[in-house]
C-alpha positions in Angstrom: -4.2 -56.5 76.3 -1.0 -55.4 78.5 -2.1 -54.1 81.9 -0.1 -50.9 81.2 -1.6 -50.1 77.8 -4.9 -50.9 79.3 -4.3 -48.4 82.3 -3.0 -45.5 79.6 -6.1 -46.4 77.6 -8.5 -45.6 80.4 -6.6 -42.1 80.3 -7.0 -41.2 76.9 -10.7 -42.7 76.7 -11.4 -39.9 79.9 -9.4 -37.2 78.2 -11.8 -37.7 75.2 -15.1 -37.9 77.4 -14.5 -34.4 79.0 -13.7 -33.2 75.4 -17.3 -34.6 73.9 -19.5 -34.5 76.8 -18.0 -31.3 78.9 -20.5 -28.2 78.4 -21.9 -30.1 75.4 -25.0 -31.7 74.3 -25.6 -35.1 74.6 -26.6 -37.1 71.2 -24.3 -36.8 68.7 -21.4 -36.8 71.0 -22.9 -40.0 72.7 -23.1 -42.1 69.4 -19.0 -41.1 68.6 -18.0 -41.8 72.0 -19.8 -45.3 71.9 -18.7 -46.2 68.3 -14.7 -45.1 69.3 -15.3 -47.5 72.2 -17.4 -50.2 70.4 -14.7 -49.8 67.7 -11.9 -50.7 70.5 -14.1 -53.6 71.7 -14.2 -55.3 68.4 -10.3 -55.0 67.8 -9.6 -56.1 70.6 -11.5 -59.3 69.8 -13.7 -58.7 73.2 -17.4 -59.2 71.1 -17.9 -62.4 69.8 -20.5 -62.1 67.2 -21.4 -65.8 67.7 -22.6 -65.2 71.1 -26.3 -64.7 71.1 -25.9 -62.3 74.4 -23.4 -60.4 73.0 -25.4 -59.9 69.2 -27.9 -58.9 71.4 -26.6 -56.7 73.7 -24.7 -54.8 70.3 -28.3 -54.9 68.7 -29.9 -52.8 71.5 -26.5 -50.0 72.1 -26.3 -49.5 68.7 -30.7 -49.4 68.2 -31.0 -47.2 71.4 -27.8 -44.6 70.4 -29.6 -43.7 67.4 -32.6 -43.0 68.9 -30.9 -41.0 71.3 -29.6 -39.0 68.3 -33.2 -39.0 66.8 -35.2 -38.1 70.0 -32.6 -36.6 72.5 -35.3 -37.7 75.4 -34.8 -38.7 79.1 -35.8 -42.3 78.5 -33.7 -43.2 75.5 -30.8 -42.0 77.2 -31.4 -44.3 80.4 -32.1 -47.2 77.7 -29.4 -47.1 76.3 -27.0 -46.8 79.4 -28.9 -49.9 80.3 -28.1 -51.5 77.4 -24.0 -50.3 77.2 -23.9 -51.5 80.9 -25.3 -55.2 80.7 -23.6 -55.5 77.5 -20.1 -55.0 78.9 -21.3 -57.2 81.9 -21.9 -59.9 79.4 -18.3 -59.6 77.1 -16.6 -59.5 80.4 -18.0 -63.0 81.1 -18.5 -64.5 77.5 -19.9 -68.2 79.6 -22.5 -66.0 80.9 -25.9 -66.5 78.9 -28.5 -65.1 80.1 -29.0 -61.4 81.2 -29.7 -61.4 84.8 -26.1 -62.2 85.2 -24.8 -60.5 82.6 -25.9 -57.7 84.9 -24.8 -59.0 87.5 -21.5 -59.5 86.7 -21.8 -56.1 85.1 -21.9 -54.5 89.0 -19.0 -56.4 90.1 -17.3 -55.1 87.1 -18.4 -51.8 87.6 -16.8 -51.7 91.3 -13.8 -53.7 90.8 -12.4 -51.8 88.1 -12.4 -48.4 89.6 -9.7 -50.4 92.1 -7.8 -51.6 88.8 -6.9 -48.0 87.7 -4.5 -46.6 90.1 -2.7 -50.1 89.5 -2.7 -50.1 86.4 -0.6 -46.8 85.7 1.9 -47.7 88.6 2.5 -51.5 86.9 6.3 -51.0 86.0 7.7 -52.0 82.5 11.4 -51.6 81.0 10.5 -48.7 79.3 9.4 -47.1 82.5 12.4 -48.4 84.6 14.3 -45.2 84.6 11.6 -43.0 85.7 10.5 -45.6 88.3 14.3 -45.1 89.7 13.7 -41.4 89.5 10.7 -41.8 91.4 12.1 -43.8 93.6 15.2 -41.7 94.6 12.9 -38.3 94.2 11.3 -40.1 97.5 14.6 -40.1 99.2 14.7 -36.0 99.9 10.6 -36.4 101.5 11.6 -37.1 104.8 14.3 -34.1 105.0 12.3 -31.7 103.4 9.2 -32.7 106.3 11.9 -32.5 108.9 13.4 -29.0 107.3 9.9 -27.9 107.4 9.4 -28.2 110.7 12.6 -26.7 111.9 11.7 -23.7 109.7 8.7 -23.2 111.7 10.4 -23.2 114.8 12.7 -20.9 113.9 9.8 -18.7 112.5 8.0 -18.9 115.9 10.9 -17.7 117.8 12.4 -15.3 115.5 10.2 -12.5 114.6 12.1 -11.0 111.4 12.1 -14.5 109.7 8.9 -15.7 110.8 8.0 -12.7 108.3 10.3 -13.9 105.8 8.7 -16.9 106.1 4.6 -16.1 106.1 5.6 -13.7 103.1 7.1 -16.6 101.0 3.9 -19.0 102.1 1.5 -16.0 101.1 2.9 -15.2 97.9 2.8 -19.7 97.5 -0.8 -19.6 98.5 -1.6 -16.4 95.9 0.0 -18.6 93.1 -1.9 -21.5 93.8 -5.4 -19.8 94.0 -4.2 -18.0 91.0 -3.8 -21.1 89.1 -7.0 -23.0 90.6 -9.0 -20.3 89.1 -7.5 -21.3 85.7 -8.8 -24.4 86.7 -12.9 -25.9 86.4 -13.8 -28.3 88.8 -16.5 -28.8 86.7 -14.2 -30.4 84.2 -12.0 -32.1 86.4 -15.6 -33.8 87.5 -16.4 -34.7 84.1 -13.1 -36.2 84.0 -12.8 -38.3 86.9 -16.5 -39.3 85.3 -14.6 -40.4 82.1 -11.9 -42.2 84.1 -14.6 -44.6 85.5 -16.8 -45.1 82.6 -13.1 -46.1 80.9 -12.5 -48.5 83.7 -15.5 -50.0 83.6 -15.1 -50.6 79.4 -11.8 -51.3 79.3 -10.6 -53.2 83.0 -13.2 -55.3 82.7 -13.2 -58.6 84.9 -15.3 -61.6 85.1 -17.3 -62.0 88.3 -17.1 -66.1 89.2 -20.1 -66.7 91.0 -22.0 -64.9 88.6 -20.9 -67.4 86.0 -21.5 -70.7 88.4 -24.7 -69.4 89.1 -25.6 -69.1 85.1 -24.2 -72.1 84.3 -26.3 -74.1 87.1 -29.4 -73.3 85.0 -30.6 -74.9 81.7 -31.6 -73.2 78.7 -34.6 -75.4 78.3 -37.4 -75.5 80.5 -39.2 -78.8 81.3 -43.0 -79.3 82.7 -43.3 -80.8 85.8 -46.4 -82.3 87.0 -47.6 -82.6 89.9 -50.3 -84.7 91.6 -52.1 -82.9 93.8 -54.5 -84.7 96.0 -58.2 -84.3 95.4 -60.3 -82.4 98.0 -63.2 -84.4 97.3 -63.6 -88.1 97.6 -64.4 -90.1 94.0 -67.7 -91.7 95.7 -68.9 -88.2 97.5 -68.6 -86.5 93.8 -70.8 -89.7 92.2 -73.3 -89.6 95.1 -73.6 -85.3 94.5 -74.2 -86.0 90.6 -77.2 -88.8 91.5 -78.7 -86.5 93.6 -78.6 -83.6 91.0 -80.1 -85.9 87.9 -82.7 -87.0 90.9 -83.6 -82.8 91.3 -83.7 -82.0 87.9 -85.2 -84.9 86.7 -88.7 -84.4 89.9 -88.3 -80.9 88.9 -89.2 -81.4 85.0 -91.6 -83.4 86.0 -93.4 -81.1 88.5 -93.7 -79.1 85.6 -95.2 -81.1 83.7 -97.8 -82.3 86.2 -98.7 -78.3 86.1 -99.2 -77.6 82.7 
């Protein structure tokens, strides 16, 4: 996937979290956002159906969403985070096998990729060339707009009549900005920033390298080994202990038959 695309993607994924998940219910709207993304995963050829970890890690999103949808209870919806999150830990790293380090890797993902964002909308293309340049020359006028700035407040300290031309035009600024923030939710922006790193995490994903060392130092199959510990008790002590108790039992059973 191009690094650009890939940024824009993470844009449109969070656009369509705040629209499923803002002021709604939970449940249905989880199992469409899970199967557009699952749906992305598989065309982009990132699940590998071969891979045991990965048929297993689609096996439990797709078992837990539904119950989700069926139950709508605390613990199905932490399952099945669970599941979503060491799943995309383990297509990240497809040499990964087992799911320790599929989580793992899963954390570094998590972290890395909220870094990725920011650099992956600024990555420059041809298509983008001319409103880089526009950027670029926009930058130009900062510096004598800061420096007009701040001759315009000197000029407002020491001259009465526009220092009141000027706090009117900042006032009637400030009005239209609090105007327009109260068009505005932060509740919403929240949920956004919230879809922003969930479509990070799904779609900047990157493979953590120690976590994969780590894995691959360990076998699949596990093998017995024995190991000869040293007896406590001596091999003549243990013969002399079982004459002595045939030698008991034996006067015993005989005591008793002198009695009766």
């Amino acid at each position: 996937m191009k690094s650009f695309r890939a940024g824009w993607l993470v844009v449109a994924s969070a656009v369509l979290f705040t629209l499923l998940f803002y002021k709604q219910a939970l449940g249905i709207n989880l199992l469409i956002y899970e199967s557009l993304v699952l749906t992305w995963l598989f065309y982009e050829r990132a699940i590998q159906l071969k891979n045991n970890l990965h048929l297993l890690g689609l096996s439990s999103v797709v078992l837990t969403v539904v119950f989700t949808v069926l139950h709508h209870s605390t613990l199905s919806f932490f399952v099945n985070f669970l599941s979503f999150f060491i799943f995309v830990g383990s297509i990240a790293a497809p040499e990964i096998r087992s799911i320790p380090y599929a989580l793992m890797n899963s954390f570094s993902t998590l972290v890395i990729s909220q870094g990725l964002f920011p650099k992956e909308i600024s990555i420059k293309s041809k298509r983008t060339s001319r409103f880089s340049f526009k950027f670029r020359r926009l930058r130009i006028f900062l510096i004598p707009i800061v420096i007009i700035l701040i001759f315009i407040s000197i000029y407002s300290a020491s001259n009465p009549k526009f220092g009141a031309y000027f706090s009117w035009f900042f006032e009637q600024l400030w009005t239209f900005i609090t105007t327009l923030l109260e068009y505005i939710e932060i509740n919403a922006f929240m949920v956004l920033i919230l879809g922003i790193m969930f479509g990070s995490f799904f779609f900047l994903r990157r493979k953590n390298q120690n976590a994969i060392e780590r894995d691959n130092s360990h076998s699949d199959q596990l093998f017995r080994k024995k190991e000869r510990k040293k007896s406590v008790f001596r091999l003549l002590s243990l013969v002399n202990e079982y004459r002595a108790a045939v030698f008991l039992f034996l006067s015993l059973n005989a005591l008793l038959l002198f009695l009766n």
